[in-house]
C-alpha positions as CSV (number, residue, x, y, z in Angstrom):
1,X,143.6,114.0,127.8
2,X,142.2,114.4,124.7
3,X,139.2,113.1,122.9
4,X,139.5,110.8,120.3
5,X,136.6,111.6,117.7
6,X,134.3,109.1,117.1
7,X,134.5,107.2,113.5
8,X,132.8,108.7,110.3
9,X,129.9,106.8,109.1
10,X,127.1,107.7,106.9
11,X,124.7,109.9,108.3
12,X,122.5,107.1,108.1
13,X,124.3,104.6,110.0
14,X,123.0,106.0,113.1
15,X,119.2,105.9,112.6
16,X,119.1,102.4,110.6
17,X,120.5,100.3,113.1
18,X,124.3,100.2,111.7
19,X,122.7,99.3,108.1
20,X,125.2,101.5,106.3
21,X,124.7,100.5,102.6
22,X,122.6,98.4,99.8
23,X,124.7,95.6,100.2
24,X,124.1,95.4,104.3
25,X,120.3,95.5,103.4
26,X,120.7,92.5,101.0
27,X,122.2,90.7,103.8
28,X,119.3,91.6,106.0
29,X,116.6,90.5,103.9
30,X,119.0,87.1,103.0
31,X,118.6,86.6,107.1
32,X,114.6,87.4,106.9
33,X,114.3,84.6,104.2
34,X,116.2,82.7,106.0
35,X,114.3,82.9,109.3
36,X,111.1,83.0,107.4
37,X,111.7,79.5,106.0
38,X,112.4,77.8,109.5
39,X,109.4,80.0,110.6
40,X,106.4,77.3,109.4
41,X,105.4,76.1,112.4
42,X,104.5,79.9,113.8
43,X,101.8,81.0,111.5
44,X,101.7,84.6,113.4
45,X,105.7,84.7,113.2
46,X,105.7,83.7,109.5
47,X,103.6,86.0,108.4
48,X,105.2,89.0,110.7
49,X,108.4,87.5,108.9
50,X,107.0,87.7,105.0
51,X,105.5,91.4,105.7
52,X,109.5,92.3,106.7
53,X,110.4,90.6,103.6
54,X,108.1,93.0,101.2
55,X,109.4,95.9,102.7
56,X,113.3,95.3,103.1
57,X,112.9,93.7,99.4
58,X,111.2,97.4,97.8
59,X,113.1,99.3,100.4
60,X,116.3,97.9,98.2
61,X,115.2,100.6,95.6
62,X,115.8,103.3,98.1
63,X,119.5,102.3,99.5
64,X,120.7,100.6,96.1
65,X,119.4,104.1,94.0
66,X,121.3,106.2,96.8
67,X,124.5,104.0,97.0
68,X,124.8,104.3,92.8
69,X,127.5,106.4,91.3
70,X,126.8,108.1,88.0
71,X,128.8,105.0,86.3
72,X,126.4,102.3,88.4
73,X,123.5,104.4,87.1
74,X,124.2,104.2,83.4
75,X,125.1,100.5,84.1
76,X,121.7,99.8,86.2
77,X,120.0,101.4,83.2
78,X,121.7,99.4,80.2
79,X,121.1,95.9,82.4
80,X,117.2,97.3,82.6
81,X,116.2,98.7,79.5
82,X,116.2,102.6,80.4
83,X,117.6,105.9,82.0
84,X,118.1,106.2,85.4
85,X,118.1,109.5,86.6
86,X,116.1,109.4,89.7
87,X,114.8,106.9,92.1
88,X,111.3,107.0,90.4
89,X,113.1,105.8,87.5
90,X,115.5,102.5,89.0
91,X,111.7,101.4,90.8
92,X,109.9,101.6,87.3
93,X,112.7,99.4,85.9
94,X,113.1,97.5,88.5
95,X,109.9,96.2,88.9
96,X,109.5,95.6,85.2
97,X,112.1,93.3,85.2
98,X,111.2,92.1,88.4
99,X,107.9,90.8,89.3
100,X,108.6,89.4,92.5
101,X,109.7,93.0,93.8
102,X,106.1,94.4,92.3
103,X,104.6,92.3,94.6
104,X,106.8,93.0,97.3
105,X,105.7,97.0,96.4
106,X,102.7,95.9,96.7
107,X,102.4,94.2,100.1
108,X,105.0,96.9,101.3
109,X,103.1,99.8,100.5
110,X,99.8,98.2,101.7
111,X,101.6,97.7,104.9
112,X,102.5,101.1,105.5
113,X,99.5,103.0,103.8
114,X,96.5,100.9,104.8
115,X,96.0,100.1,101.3
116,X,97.5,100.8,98.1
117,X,96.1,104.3,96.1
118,X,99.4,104.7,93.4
119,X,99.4,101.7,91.3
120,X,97.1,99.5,93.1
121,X,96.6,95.6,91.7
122,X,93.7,94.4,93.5
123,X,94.4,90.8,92.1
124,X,97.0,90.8,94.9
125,X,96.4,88.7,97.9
126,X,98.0,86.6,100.7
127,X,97.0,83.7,102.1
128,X,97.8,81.0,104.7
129,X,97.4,77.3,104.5
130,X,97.4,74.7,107.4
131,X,99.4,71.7,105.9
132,X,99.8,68.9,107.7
133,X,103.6,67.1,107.2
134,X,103.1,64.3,108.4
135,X,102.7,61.0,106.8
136,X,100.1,59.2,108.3
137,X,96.2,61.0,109.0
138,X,97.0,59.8,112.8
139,X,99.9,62.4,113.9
140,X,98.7,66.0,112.9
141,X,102.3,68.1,112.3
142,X,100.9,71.5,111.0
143,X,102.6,74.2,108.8
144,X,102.0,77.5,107.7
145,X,102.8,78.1,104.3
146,X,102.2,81.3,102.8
147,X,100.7,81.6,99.6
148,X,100.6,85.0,97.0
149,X,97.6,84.9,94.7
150,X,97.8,87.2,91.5
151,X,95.9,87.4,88.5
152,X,94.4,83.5,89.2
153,X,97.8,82.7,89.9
154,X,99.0,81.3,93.2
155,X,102.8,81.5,94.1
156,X,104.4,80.0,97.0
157,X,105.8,83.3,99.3
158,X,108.9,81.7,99.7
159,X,109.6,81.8,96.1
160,X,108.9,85.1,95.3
161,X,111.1,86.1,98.0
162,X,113.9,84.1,96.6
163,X,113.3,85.3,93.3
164,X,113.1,88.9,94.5
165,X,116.5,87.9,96.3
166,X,118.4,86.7,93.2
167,X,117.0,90.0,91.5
168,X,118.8,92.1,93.6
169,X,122.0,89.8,94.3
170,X,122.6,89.8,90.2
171,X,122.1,93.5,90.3
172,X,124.9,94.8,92.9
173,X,126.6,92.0,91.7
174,X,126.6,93.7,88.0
175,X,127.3,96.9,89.5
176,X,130.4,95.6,91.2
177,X,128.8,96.7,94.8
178,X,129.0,93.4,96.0
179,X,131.4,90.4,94.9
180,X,130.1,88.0,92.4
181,X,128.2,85.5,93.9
182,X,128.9,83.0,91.8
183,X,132.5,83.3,91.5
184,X,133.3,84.5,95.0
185,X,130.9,81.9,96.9
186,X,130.0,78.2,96.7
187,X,126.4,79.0,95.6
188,X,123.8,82.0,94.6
189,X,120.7,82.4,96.9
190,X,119.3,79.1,97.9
């Protein structure tokens, strides 16, 4: 009998879990934010959660920049305000129209180098806060909530990583890699 040959995928298919393309990795850092917002009550798996945020969020760069045709390139670089040529150049865009994804660079790069050397912002931190939910002083009903400080600024995590969420959903969107969300769905992000 013979054998049936097994599908084609991208070569990368097989070592990222069946994560096949940019649009895939949007929708698994949509299910990170997702989990990470029913995730206050676990300070450990919160903050577990928000790390996998940073990275799938600047890891976006990677798969979006390798997914580009030359068209989506020129495109990517008129919505930006440059070339793009080379990855180098989409995360340099990127992340100047995007500060939410900095920070995400930030935290991701920290997590996988110790600390940052290339373009380190030492006003960069993370933070969790015990808050208690609960009306009254007598029932204690704690919650972690993440916090990013920068530059004297303090930002709740779960906005940056919606906002870092939107960046990327308007950007495939515009590139016609992924249907419009508004048109095609009953609402963008959260």
């Amino acid at each position: 009998m013979p054998k049936i040959p097994p599908p084609r995928f991208p070569d990368r298919l097989w070592q990222s879990f069946l994560i096949a393309d940019a649009p895939q990795l949007l929708g698994k850092l949509t299910a990170e934010i997702h989990q990470f917002s029913t995730s206050y009550f676990d300070m450990l798996k919160s903050g577990r959660l928000a790390l996998n945020i940073a990275m799938t969020a600047w890891h976006m760069v990677d798969w979006v920049f390798a997914d580009m045709d030359s068209d989506q390139r020129v495109r990517a670089g008129q919505i930006l305000g440059g070339t793009i040529d080379k990855k180098s150049d989409l995360a340099a865009l990127a992340t100047k129209a995007c500060d939410a994804l900095r920070i995400c660079q930030v935290i991701a790069t920290a997590s996988k180098h110790v600390e940052v050397a290339n373009r380190p912002d030492p006003s960069l931190a993370t933070r969790c806060e015990l808050v208690n939910l609960s009306a009254d002083d007598t029932n204690l009903q704690l919650s972690a909530v993440w916090v990013i400080e920068r530059e004297g600024k303090e930002y709740p995590a779960d906005q940056i990583f919606k906002d870092v969420h939107r960046f990327w959903e308007n950007l495939l969107s515009d590139l016609g890699m992924i249907e419009d969300p508004i048109m095609g769905r009953s609402h963008r992000g959260w």
